[in-house]
C-alpha positions in Angstrom: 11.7 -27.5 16.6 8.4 -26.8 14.8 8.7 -26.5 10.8 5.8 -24.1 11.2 6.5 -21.7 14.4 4.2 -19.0 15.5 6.7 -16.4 14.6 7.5 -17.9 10.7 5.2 -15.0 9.1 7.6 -12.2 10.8 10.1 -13.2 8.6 7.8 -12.7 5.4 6.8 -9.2 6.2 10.4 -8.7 7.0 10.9 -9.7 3.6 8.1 -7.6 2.4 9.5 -4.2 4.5 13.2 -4.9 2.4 11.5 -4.9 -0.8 10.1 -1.9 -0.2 13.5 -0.5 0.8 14.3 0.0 -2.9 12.0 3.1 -2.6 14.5 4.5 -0.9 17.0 4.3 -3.4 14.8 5.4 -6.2 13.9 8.6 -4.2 17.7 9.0 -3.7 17.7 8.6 -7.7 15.4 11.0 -8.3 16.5 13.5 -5.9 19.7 13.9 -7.3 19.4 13.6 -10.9 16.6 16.5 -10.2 18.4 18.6 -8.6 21.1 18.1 -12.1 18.5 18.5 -14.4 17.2 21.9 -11.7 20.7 23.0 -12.9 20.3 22.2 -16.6 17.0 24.1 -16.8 18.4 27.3 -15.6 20.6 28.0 -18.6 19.2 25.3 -21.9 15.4 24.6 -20.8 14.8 22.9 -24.1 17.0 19.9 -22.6 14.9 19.4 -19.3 13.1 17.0 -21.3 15.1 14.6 -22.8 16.9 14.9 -19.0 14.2 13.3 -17.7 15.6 9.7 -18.2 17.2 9.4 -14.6 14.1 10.1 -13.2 12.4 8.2 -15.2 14.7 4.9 -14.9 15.0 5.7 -11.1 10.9 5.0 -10.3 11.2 1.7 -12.3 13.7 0.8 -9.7 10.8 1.6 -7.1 8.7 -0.3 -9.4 10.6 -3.3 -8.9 10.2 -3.1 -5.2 6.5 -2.7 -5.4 6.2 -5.5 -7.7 8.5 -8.2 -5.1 6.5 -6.4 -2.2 3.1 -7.8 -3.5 4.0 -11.3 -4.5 5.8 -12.0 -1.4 2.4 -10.2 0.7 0.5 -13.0 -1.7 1.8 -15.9 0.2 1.2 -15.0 3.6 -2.1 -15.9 3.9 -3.5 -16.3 8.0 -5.8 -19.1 7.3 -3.2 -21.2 5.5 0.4 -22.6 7.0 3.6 -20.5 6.9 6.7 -22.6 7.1 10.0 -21.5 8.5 11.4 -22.2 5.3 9.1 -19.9 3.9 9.9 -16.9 5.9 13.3 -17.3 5.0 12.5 -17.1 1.1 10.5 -14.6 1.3 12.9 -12.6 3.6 16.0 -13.5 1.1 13.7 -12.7 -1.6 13.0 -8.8 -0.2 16.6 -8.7 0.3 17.8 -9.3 -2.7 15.4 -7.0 -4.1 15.8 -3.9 -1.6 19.6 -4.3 -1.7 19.8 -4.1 -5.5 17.5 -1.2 -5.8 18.7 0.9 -3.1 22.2 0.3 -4.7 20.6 0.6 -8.5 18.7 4.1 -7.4 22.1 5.5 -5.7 24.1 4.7 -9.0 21.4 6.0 -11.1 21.1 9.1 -9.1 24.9 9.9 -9.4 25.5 9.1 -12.6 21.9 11.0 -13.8 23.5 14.4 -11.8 26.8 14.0 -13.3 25.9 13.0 -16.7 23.4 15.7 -17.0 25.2 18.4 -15.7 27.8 17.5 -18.3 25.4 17.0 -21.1 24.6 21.1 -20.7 28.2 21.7 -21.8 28.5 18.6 -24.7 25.7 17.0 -26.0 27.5 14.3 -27.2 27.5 13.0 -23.4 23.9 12.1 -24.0 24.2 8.4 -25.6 27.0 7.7 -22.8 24.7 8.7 -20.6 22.1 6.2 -21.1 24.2 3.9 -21.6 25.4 3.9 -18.4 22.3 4.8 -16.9 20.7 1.0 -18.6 23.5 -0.8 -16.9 23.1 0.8 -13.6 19.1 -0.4 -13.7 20.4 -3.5 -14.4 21.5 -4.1 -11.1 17.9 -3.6 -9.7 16.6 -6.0 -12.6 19.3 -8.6 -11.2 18.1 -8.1 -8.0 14.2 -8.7 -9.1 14.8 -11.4 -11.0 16.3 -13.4 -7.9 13.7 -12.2 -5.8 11.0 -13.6 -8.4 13.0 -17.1 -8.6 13.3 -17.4 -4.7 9.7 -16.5 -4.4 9.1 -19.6 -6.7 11.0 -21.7 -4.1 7.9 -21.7 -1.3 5.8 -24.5 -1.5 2.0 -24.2 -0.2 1.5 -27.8 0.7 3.8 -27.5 4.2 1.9 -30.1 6.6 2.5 -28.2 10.4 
């Protein structure tokens, strides 16, 4: 079996693709908590601002994504070798990324609907709010930071 087979780069942009799928869960994120601060808007406008924080925390999530996406698109490189081993980082890395923020986004999304919703009635829901709203990025940011320590993992000097 060859270290560096013709089809080792499929596996990096397969990586690349799952990074990406944390989009997914930040459009989930902002959908919903939109649609909750929509709600808000109708009866106290002067709160669609500071409602804004779902939305806000759910395109960092995308952010995260984006930022795996390019370093992993960095190391594939045609005119250079791409290891098996490689591949596999690279897809683990997008993984771990795409998995986290899809599941990040769909917790920030729920909890932004909820929490806003509820805020309209007591404001003293706000500082629960994003509270719980900094530990559900969190799980993104776990999920980026392994991605950003796997990616470290590839070596360029493979010898095919």
């Amino acid at each position: 079996m060859s270290v560096c087979p013709p089809y080792a780069p499929f596996f990096g942009f397969s990586g690349v693709t799952a990074a990406v799928s944390s989009t997914v869960g930040a459009a989930y994120g902002t959908s919903k908590a939109g649609i909750g601060i929509a709600g808000l808007g109708q009866f106290k406008p002067e709160l669609i601002m500071k409602s804004l924080i779902p939305v806000v925390m759910s395109g960092i999530i995308a952010v995260y994504g984006l930022v795996v996406s390019v370093l992993i698109a960095g190391g594939l490189d045609p005119a250079k070798d791409y290891s098996l081993y490689a591949g596999f980082i690279h897809l683990a890395a997008g993984l771990s990324c795409g998995f986290t923020g899809l599941a990040a986004g769909y917790a920030v999304g729920i909890v932004g609907d909820s929490c806003v919703r509820a805020y309209l009635h007591e404001s003293k829901v706000f500082v629960a709010m994003v509270l719980i709203l900094i530990f559900a990025e969190v799980l993104g940011l776990y999920g980026l930071i392994v991605a950003l320590i796997l990616n470290t993992r590839t070596t360029d000097d493979v010898q095919c």
